[in-house]
TIVEXDREN-914019 format. One record per residue (C-alpha): residue number from 1; residue in three letters; z, y, x. Coordinates in steps of 0.001 Angstrom, whole numbers. Last residue first. Layout:
BEGIN
{node NUM 'ALA' {Z Y X}}
...
***
This chain:
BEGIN
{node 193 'UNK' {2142 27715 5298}}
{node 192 'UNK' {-1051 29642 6526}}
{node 191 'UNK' {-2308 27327 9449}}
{node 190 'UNK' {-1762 23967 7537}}
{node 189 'UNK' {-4029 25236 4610}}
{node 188 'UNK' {-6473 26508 7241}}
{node 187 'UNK' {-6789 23240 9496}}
{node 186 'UNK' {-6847 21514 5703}}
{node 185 'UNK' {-10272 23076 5178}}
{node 184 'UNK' {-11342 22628 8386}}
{node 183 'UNK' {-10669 18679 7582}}
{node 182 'UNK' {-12399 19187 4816}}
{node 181 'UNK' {-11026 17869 1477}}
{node 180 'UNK' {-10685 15210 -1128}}
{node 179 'UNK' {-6768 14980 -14}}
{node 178 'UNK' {-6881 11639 1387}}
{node 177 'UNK' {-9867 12596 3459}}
{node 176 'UNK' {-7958 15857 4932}}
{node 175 'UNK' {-5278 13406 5496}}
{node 174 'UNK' {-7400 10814 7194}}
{node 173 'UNK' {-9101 13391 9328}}
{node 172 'UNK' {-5701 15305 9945}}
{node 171 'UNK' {-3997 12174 11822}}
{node 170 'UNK' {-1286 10782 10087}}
{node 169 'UNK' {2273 11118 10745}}
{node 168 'UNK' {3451 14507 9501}}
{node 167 'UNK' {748 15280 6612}}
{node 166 'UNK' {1697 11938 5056}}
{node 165 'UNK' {5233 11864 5708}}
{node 164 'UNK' {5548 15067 3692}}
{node 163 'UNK' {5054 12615 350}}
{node 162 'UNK' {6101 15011 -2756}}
{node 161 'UNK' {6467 18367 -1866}}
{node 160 'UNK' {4042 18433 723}}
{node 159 'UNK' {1447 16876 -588}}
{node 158 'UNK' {1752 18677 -3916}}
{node 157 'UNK' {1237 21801 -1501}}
{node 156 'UNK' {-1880 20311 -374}}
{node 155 'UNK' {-3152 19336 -3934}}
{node 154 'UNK' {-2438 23050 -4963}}
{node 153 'UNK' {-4266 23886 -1414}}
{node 152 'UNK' {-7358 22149 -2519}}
{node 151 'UNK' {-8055 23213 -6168}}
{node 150 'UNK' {-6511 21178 -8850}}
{node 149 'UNK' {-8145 19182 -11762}}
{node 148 'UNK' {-10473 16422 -10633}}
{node 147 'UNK' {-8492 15580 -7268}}
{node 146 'UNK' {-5846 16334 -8794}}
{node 145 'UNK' {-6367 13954 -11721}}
{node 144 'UNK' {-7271 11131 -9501}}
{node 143 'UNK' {-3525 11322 -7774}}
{node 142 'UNK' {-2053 11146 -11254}}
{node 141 'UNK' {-4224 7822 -12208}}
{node 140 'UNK' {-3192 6576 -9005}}
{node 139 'UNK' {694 7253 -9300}}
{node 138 'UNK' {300 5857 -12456}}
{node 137 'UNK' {-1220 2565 -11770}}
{node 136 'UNK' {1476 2165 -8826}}
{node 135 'UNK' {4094 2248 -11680}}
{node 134 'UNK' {2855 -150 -13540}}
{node 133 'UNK' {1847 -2288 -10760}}
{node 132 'UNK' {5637 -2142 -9912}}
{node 131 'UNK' {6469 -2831 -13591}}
{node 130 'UNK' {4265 -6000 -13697}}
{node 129 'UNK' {5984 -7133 -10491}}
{node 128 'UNK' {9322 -6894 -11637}}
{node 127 'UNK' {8427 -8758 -14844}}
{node 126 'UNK' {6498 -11235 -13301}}
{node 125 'UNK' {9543 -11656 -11143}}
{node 124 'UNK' {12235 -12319 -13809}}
{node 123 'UNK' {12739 -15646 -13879}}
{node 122 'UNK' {11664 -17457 -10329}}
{node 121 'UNK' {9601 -20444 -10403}}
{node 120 'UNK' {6527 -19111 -12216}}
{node 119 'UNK' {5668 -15823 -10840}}
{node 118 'UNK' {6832 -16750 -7345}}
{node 117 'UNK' {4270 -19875 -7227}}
{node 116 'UNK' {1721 -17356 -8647}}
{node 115 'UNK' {2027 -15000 -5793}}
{node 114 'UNK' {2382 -17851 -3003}}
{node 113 'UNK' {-783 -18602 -4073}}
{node 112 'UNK' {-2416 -14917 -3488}}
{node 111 'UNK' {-714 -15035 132}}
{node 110 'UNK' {2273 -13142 429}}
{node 109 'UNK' {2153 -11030 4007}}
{node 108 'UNK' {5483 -8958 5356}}
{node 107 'UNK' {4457 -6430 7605}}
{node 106 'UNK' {5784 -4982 11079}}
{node 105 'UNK' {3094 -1898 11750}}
{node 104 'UNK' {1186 -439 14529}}
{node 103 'UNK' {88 2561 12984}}
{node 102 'UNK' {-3063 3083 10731}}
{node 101 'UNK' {-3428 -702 9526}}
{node 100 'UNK' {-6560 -1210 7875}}
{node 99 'UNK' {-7370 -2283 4483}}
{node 98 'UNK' {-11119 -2314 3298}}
{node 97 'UNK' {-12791 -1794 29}}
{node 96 'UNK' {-15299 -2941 -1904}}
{node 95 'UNK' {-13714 -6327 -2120}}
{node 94 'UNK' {-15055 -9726 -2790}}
{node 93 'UNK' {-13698 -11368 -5911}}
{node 92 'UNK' {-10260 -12778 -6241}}
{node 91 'UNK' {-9833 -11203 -9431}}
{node 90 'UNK' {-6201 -10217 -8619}}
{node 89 'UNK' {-6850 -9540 -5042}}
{node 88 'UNK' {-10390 -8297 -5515}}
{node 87 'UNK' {-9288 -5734 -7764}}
{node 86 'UNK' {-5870 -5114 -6020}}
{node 85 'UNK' {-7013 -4301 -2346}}
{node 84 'UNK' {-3699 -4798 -1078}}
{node 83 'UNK' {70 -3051 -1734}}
{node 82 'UNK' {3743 -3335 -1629}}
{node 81 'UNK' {6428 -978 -861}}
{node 80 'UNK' {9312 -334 877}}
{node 79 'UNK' {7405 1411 4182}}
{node 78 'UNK' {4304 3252 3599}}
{node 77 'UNK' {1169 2182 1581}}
{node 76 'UNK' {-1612 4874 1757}}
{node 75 'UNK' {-4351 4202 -1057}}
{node 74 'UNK' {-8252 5355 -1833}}
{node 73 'UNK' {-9306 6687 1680}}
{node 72 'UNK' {-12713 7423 1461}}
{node 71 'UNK' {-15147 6301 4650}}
{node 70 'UNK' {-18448 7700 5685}}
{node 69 'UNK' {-20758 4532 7088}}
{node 68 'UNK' {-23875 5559 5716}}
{node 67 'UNK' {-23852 2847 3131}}
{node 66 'UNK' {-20344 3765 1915}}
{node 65 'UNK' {-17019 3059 3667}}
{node 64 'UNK' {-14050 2499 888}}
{node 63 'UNK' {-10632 2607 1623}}
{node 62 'UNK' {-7042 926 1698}}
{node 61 'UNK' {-4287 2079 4256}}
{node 60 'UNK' {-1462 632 5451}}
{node 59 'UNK' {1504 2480 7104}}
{node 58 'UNK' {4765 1392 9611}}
{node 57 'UNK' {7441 -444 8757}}
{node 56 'UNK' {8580 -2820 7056}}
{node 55 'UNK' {5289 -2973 4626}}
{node 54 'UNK' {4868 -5195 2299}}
{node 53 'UNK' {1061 -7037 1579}}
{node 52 'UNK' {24 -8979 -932}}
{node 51 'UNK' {-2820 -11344 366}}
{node 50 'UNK' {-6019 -13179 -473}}
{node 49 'UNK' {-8662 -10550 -632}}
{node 48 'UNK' {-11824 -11450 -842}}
{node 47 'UNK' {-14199 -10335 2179}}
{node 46 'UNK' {-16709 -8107 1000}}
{node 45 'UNK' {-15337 -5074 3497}}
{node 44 'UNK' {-13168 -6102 5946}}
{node 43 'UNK' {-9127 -7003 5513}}
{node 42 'UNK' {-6573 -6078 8006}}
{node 41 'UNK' {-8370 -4556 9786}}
{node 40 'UNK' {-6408 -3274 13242}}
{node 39 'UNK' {-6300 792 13179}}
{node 38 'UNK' {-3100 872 15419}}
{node 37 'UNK' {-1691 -2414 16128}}
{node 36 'UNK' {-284 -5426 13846}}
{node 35 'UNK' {3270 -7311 13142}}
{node 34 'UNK' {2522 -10224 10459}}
{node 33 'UNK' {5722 -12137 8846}}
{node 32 'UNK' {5404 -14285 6114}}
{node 31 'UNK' {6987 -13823 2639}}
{node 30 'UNK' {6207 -17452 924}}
{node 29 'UNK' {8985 -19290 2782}}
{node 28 'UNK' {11861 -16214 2299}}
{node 27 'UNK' {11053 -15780 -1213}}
{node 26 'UNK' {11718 -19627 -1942}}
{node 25 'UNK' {15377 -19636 -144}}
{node 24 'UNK' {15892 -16080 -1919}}
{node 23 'UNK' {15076 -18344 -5191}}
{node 22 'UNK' {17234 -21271 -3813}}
{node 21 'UNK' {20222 -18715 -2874}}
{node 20 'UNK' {19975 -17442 -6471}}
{node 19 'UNK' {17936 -13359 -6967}}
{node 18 'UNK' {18918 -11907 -9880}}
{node 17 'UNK' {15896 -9213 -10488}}
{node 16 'UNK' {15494 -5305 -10624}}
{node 15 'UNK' {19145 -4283 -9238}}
{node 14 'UNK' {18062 -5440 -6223}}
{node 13 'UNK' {14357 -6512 -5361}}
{node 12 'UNK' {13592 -3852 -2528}}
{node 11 'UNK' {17014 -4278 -1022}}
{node 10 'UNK' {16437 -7592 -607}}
{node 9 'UNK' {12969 -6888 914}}
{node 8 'UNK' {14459 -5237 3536}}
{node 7 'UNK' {16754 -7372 4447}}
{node 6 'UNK' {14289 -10273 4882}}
{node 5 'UNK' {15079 -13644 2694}}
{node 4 'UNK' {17490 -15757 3706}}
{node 3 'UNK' {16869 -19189 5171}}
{node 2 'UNK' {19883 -21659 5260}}
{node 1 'UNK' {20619 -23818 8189}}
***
């Protein structure tokens, strides 16, 4: 019986790559599923990171915890996209940060080998993934400029604009932390819109 490849991700890859049934075939072994619950690690601190992962549904997030234990949120990954711990992912070197699942989530997991198998076997897919990176790169260079340029309720209101989801499914401490701000600080934003 042939394997396809999740629905979701199908839609993710069209009209970016031709997909044969053998590549879909390929996509659908290396793509494995992983269903979590609320705040499970994914990935601890110093560990190296050896997957990719793609969310279904649910949300991811990646963040540091410093010596006394205060943690930064760096990413959020919602559903349709990809993320990890890139730097230790790609160098496979420990990571400084952590992943942890904030809601229970339905996942699709692509181990660090699986990566490179898809990269050479299937034309088109470096290419794909280069421009997702490319694209992820921005979004994080943008989001550091806020937090160095903008005062807190411009980076609220961006917030709003741009990813509601955010402030409407995750608890204030992790959006107040996404934000570079306090959570009373984001009590007041909230309480003035």
């Amino acid at each position: 019986m042939l394997a396809y490849m999740h629905p979701a991700l199908k839609k993710q890859f069209e009209g970016k790559i031709n997909l044969s049934a053998e590549h879909e075939q390929l996509i659908d072994r290396c793509f494995k599923p992983k269903s979590t619950k609320r705040n499970e690690i994914l990935v601890e601190k110093g560990s190296i990171v050896r997957q990719l992962f793609f969310v279904i549904q649910g949300c991811l997030r990646v963040f540091l915890i410093d010596d006394d234990g205060n943690e930064s949120t760096r990413f959020l990954i919602f559903e349709d996209h990809f993320g990890t711990a890139f730097p230790s992912f790609i160098q496979q070197q420990p990571s400084l940060a952590a992943i942890q699942s904030l809601e229970p989530s339905e996942l699709l997991v692509l181990s660090y080998a699986d990566r490179q198998l898809l990269m050479d076997k299937i034309p088109g897919w470096e290419t794909m993934y280069r421009i997702g990176l490319e694209q992820d790169y921005i979004a994080a260079i943008q989001r550091i400029e806020s937090l160095i340029t903008m005062d807190s309720k411009e980076r609220y209101q961006i917030l709003m604009k741009t990813q509601p989801e955010i402030i409407q499914r995750l608890p204030g401490k992790i959006v107040a932390d996404y934000l570079g701000i306090s959570q009373e600080t984001l009590s007041r934003l909230k309480s003035k819109k």
